[in-house]
Structures are given as C-alpha cells and as structure tokens.
Backbone atoms as SQL, in Angstrom:
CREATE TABLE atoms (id INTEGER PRIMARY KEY, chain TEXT, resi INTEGER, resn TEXT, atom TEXT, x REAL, y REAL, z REAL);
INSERT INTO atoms VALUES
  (1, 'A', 1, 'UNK', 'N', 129.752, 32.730, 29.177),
  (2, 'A', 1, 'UNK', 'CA', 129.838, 31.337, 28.862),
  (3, 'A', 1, 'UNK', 'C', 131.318, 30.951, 28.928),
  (4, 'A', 2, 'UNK', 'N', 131.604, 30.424, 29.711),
  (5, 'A', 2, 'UNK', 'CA', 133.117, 29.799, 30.399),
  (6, 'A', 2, 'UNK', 'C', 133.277, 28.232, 30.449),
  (7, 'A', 3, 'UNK', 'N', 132.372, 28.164, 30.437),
  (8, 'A', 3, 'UNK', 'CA', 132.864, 26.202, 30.960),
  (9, 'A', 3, 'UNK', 'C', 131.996, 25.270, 29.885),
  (10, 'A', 4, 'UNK', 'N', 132.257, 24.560, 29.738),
  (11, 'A', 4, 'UNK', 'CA', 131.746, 23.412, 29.068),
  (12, 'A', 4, 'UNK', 'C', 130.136, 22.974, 29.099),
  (13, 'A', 5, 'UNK', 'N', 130.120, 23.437, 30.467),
  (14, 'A', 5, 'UNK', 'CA', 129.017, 22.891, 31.014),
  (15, 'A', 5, 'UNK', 'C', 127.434, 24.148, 30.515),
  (16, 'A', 6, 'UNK', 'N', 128.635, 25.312, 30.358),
  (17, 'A', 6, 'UNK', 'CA', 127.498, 26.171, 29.761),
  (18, 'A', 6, 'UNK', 'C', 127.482, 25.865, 28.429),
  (19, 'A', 7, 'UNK', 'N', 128.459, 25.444, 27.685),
  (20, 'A', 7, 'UNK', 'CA', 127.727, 25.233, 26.366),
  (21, 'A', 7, 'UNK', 'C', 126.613, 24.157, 25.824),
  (22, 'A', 8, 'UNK', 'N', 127.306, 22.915, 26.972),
  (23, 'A', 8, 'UNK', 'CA', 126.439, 22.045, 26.327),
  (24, 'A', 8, 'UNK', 'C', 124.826, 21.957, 27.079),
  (25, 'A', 9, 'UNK', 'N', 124.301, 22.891, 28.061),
  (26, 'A', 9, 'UNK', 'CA', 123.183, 23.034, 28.821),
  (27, 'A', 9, 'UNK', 'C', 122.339, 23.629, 28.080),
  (28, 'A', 10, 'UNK', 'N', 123.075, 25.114, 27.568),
  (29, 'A', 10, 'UNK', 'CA', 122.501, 25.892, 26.289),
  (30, 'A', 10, 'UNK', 'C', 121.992, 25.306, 25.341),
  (31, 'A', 11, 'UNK', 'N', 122.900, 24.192, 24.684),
  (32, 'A', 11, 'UNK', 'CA', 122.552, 23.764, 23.314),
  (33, 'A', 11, 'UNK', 'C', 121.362, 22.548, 23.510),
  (34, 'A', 12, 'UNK', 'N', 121.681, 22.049, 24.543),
  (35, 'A', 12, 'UNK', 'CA', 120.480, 21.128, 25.545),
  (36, 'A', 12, 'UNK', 'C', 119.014, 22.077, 25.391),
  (37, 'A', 13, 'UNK', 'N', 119.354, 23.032, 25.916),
  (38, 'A', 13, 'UNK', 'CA', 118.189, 24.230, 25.968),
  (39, 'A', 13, 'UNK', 'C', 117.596, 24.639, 25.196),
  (40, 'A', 14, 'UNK', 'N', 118.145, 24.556, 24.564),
  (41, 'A', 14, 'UNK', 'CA', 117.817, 25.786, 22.651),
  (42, 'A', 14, 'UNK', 'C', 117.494, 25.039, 21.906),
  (43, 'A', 15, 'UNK', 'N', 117.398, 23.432, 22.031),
  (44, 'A', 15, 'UNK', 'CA', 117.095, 21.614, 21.666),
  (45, 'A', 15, 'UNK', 'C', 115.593, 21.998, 22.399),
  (46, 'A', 16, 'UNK', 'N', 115.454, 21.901, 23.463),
  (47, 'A', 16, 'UNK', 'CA', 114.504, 21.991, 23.764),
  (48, 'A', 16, 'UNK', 'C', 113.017, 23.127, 23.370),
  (49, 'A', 17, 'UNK', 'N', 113.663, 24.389, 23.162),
  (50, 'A', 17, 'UNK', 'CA', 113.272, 25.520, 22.650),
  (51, 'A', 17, 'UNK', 'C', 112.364, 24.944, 21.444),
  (52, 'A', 18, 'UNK', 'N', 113.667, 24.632, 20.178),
  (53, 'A', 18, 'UNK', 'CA', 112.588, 24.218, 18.903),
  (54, 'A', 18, 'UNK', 'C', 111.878, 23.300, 18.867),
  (55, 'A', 19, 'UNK', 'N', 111.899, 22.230, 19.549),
  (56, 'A', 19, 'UNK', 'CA', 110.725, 20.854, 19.847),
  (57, 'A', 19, 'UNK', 'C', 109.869, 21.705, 20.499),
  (58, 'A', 20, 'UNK', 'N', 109.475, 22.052, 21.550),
  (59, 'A', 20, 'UNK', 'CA', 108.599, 23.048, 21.880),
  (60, 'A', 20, 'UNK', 'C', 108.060, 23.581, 20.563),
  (61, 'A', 21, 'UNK', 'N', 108.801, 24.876, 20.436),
  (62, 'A', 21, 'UNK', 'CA', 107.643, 25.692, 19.206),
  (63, 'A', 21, 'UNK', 'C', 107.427, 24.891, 17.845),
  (64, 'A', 22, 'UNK', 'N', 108.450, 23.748, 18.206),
  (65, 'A', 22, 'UNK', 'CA', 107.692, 22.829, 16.652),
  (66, 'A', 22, 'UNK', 'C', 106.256, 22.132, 17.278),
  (67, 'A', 23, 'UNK', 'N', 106.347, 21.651, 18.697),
  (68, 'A', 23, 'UNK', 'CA', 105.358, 20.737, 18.514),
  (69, 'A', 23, 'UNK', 'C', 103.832, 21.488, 18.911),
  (70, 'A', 24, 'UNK', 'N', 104.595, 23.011, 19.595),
  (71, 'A', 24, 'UNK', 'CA', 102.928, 23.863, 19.774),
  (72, 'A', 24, 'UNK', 'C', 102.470, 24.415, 18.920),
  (73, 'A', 25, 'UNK', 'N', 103.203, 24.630, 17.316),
  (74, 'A', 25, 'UNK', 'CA', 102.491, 24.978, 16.478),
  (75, 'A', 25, 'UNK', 'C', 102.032, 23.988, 15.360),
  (76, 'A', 26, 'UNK', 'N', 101.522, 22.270, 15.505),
  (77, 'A', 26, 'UNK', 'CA', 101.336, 21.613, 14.372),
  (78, 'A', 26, 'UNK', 'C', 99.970, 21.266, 15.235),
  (79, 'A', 27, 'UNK', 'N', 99.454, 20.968, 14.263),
  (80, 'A', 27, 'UNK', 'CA', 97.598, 20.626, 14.648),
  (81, 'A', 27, 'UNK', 'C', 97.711, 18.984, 15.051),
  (82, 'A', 28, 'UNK', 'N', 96.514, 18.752, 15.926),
  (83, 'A', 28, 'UNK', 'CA', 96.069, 17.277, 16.013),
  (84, 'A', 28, 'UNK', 'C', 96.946, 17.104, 17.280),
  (85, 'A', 29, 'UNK', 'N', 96.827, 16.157, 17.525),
  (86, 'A', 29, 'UNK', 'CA', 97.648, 15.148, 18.919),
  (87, 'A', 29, 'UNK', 'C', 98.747, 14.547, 18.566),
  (88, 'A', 30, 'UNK', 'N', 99.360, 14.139, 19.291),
  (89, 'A', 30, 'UNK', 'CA', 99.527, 14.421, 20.835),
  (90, 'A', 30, 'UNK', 'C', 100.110, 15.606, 20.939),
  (91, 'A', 31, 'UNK', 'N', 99.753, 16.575, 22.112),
  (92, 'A', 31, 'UNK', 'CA', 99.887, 17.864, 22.404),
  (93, 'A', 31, 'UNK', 'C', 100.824, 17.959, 23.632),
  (94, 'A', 32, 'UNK', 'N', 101.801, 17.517, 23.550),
  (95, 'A', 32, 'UNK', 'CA', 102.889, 18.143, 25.125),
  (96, 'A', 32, 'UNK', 'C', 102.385, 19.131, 26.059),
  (97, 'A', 33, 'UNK', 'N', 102.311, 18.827, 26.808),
  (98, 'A', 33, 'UNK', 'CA', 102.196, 19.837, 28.390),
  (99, 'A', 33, 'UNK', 'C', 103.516, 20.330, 28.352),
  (100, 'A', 34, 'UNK', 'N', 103.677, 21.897, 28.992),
  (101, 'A', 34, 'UNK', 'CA', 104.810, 22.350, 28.856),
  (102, 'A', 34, 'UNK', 'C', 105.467, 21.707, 30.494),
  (103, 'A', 35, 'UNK', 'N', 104.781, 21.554, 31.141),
  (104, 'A', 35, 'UNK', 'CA', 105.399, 20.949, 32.562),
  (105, 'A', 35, 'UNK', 'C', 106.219, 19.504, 32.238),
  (106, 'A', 36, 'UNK', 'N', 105.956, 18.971, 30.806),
  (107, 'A', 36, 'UNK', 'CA', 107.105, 17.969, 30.486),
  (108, 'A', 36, 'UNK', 'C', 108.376, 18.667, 30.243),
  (109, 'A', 37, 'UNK', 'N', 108.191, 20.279, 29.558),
  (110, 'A', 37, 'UNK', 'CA', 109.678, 20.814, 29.135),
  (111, 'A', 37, 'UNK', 'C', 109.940, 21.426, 30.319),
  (112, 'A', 38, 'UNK', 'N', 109.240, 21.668, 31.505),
  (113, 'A', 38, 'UNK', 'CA', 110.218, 22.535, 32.832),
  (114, 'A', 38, 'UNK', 'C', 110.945, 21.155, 33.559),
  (115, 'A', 39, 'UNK', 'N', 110.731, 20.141, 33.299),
  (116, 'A', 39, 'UNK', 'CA', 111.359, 19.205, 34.088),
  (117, 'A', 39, 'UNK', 'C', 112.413, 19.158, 33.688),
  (118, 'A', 40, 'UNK', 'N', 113.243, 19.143, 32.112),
  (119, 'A', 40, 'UNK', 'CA', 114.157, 19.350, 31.303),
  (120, 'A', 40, 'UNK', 'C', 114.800, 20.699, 31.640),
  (121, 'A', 41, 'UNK', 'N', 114.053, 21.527, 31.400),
  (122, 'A', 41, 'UNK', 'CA', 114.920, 22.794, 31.796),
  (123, 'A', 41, 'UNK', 'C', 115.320, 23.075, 33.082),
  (124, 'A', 42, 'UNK', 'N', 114.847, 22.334, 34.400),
  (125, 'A', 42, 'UNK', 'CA', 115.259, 22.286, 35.512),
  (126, 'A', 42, 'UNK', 'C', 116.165, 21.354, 35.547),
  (127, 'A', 43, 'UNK', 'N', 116.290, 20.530, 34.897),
  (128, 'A', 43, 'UNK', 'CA', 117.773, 19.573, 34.819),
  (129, 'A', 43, 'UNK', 'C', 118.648, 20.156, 34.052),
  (130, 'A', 44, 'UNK', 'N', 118.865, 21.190, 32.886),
  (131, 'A', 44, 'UNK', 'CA', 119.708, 21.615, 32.623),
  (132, 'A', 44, 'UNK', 'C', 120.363, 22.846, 32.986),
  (133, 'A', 45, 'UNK', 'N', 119.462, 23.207, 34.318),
  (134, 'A', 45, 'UNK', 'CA', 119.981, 24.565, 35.089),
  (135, 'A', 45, 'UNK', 'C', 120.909, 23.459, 36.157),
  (136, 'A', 46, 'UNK', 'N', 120.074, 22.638, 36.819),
  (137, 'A', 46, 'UNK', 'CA', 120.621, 22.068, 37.889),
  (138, 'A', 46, 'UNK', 'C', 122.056, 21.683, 37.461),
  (139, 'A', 47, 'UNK', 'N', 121.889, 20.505, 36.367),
  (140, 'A', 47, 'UNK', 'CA', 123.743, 20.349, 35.594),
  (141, 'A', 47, 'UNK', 'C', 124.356, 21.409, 35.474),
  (142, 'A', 48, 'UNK', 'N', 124.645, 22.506, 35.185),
  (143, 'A', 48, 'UNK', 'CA', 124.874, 23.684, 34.633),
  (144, 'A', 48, 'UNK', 'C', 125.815, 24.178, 35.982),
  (145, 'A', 49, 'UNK', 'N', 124.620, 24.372, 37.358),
  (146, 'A', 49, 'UNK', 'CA', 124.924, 25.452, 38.139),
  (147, 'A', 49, 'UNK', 'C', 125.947, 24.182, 38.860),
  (148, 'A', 50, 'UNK', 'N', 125.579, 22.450, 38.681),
  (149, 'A', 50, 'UNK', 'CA', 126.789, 21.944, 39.686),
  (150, 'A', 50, 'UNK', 'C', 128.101, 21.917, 38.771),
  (151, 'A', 51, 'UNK', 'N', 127.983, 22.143, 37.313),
  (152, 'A', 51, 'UNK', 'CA', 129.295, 22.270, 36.946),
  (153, 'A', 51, 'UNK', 'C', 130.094, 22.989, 36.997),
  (154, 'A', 52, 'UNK', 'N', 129.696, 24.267, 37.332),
  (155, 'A', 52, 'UNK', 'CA', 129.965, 25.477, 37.292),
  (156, 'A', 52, 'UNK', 'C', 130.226, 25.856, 38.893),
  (157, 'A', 53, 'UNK', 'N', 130.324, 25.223, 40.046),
  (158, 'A', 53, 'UNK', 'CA', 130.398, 25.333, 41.150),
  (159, 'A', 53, 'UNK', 'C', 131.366, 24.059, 41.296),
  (160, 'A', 54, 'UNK', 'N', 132.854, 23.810, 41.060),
  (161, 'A', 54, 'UNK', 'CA', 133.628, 23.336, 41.653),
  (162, 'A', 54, 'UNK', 'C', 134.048, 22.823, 42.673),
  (163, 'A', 55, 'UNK', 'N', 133.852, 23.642, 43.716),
  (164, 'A', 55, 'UNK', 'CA', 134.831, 23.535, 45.030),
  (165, 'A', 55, 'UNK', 'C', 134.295, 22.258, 45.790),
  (166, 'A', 56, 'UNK', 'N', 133.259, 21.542, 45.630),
  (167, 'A', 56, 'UNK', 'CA', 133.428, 19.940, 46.004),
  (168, 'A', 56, 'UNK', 'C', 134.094, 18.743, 44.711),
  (169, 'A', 57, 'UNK', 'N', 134.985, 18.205, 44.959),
  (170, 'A', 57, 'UNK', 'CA', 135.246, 17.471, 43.720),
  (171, 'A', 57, 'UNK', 'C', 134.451, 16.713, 43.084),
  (172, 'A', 58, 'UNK', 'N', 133.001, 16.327, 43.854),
  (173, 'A', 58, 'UNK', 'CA', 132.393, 15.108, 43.359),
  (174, 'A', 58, 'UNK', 'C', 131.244, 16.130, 42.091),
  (175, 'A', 59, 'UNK', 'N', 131.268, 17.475, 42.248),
  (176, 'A', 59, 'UNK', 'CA', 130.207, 18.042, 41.903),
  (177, 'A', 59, 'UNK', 'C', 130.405, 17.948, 40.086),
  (178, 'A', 60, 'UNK', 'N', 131.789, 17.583, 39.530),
  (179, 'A', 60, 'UNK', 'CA', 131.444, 17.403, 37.966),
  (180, 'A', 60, 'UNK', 'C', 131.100, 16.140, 37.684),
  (181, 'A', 61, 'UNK', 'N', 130.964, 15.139, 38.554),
  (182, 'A', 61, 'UNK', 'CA', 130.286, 13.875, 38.428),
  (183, 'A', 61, 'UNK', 'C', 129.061, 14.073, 38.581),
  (184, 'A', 62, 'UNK', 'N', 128.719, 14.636, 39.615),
  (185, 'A', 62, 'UNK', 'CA', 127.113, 15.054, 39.790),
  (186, 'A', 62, 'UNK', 'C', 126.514, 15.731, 38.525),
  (187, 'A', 63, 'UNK', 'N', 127.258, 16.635, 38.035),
  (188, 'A', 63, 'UNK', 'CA', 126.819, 17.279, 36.884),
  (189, 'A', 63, 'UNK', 'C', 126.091, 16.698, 35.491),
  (190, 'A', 64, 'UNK', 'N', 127.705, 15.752, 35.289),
  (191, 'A', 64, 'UNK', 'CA', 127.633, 15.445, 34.186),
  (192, 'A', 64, 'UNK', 'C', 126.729, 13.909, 34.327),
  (193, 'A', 65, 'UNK', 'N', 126.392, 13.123, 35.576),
  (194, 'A', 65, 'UNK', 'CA', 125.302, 12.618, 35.943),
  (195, 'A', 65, 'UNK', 'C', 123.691, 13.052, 35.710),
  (196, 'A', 66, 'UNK', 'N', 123.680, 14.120, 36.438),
  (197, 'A', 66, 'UNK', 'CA', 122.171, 15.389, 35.941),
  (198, 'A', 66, 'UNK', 'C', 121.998, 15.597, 34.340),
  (199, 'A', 67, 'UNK', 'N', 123.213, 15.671, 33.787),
  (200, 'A', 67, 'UNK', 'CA', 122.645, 16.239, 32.709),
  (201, 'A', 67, 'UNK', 'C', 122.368, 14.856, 31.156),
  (202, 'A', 68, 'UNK', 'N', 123.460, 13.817, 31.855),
  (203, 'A', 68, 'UNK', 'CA', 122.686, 12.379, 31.503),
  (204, 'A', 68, 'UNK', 'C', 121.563, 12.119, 31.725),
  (205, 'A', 69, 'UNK', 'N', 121.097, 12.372, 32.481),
  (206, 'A', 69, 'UNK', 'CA', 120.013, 11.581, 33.310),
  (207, 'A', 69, 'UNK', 'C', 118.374, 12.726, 32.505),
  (208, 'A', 70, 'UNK', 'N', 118.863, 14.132, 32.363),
  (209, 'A', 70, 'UNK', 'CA', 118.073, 15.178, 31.630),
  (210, 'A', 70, 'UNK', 'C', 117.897, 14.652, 30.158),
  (211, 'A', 71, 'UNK', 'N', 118.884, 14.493, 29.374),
  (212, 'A', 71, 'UNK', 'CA', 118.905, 14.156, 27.939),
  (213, 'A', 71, 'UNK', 'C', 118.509, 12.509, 28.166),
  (214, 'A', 72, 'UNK', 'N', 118.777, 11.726, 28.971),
  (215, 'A', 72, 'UNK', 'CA', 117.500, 10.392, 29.022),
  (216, 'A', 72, 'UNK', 'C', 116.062, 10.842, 28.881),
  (217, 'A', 73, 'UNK', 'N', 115.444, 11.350, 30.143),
  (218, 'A', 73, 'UNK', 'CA', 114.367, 12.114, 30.055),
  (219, 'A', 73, 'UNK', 'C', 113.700, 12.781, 28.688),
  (220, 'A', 74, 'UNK', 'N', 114.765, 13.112, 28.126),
  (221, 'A', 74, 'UNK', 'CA', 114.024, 14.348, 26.807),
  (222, 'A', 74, 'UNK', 'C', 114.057, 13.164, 25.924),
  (223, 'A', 75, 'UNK', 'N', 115.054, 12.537, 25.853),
  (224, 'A', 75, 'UNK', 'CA', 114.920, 11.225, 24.751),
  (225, 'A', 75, 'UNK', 'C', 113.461, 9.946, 25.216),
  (226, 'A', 76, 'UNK', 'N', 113.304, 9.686, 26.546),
  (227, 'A', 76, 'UNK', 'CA', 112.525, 9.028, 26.372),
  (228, 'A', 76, 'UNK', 'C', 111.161, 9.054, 26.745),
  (229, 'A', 77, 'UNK', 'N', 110.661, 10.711, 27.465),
  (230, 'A', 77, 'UNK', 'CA', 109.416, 11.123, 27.746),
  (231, 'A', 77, 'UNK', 'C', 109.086, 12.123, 26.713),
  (232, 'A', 78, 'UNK', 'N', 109.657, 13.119, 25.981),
  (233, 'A', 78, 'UNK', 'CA', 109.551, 13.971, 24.682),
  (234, 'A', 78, 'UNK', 'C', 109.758, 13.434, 23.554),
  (235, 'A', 79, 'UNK', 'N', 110.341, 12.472, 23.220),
  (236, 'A', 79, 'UNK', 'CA', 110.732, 11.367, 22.208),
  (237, 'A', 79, 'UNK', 'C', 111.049, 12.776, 20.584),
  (238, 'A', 80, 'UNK', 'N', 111.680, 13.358, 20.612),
  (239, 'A', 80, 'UNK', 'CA', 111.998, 14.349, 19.448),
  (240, 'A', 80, 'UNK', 'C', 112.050, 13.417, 18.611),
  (241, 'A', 81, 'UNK', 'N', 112.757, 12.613, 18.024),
  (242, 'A', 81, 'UNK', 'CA', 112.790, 12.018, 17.005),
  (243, 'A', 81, 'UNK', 'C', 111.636, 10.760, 16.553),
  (244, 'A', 82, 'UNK', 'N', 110.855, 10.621, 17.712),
  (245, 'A', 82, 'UNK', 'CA', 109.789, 9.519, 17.237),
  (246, 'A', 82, 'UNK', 'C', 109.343, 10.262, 16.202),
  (247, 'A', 83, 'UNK', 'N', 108.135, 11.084, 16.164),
  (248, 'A', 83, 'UNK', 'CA', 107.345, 11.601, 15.573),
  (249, 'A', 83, 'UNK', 'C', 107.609, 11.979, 14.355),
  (250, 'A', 84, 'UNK', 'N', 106.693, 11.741, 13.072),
  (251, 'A', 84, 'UNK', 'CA', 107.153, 11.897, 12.038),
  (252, 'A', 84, 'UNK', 'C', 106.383, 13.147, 11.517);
C-alpha cells in the first residue's frame, strides 16, 4: 500500500464489506443482490489500478473521476445510510 489511491479504494472496500454482511445477515426485505456490490468493487479496482499507473498524466483525473462516480453509485443504488 503506496499511494493514496490504495488507501482510500481499501477503505471504499472494507465500506462495502460491512454493508454487505450487515445487510445479508438481517431478516425481511429488501435483500441486495450481490451483483449491486461487484459493480462497486469493480469501480474501486478500476480507480485504484488508474491511480496507481501514472505514466499518462490524465490517468489521476480518470481515477479520482472512477472512484467519484463509484462512491455516487454506493450512495445512491446501496443507499447505506437510508435504512434504519
């Protein structure tokens, strides 16, 4: 873990981790499909691997674009904090 981009993908990740095992172990509905959390975790590999790959300059814009655009997603299709 070297760059920025790995910490905050991880902690993105490991965010994602406990909403997961919180929401597959409480009874009743609504029940998440886990193919809502690979879309997330494929945006926080994708941010990750363009931050972490330099050698075009535009690629930490791209990054830090992806990984906006991931934490939109988790905020407004997983909604963690709606649910009470």
């Amino acid at each position: 873990m070297e760059t920025i981009y790995d910490w905050v993908t991880v902690a993105v990740f490991a965010g994602l981790i406990v909403l997961f095992l919180q929401r597959s172990s409480t009874e009743g509905e609504p029940k998440d499909s886990i193919w809502q959390y690979l879309a997330a975790s494929v945006g926080c590999a994708v941010a990750n691997y363009l931050g972490n790959h330099d050698d075009v300059p535009y690629h930490h814009v791209l990054a830090i674009l992806v990984l906006g655009g991931t934490i939109a997603y988790i905020w407004f299709a997983l909604k963690p904090l709606d649910r009470a």
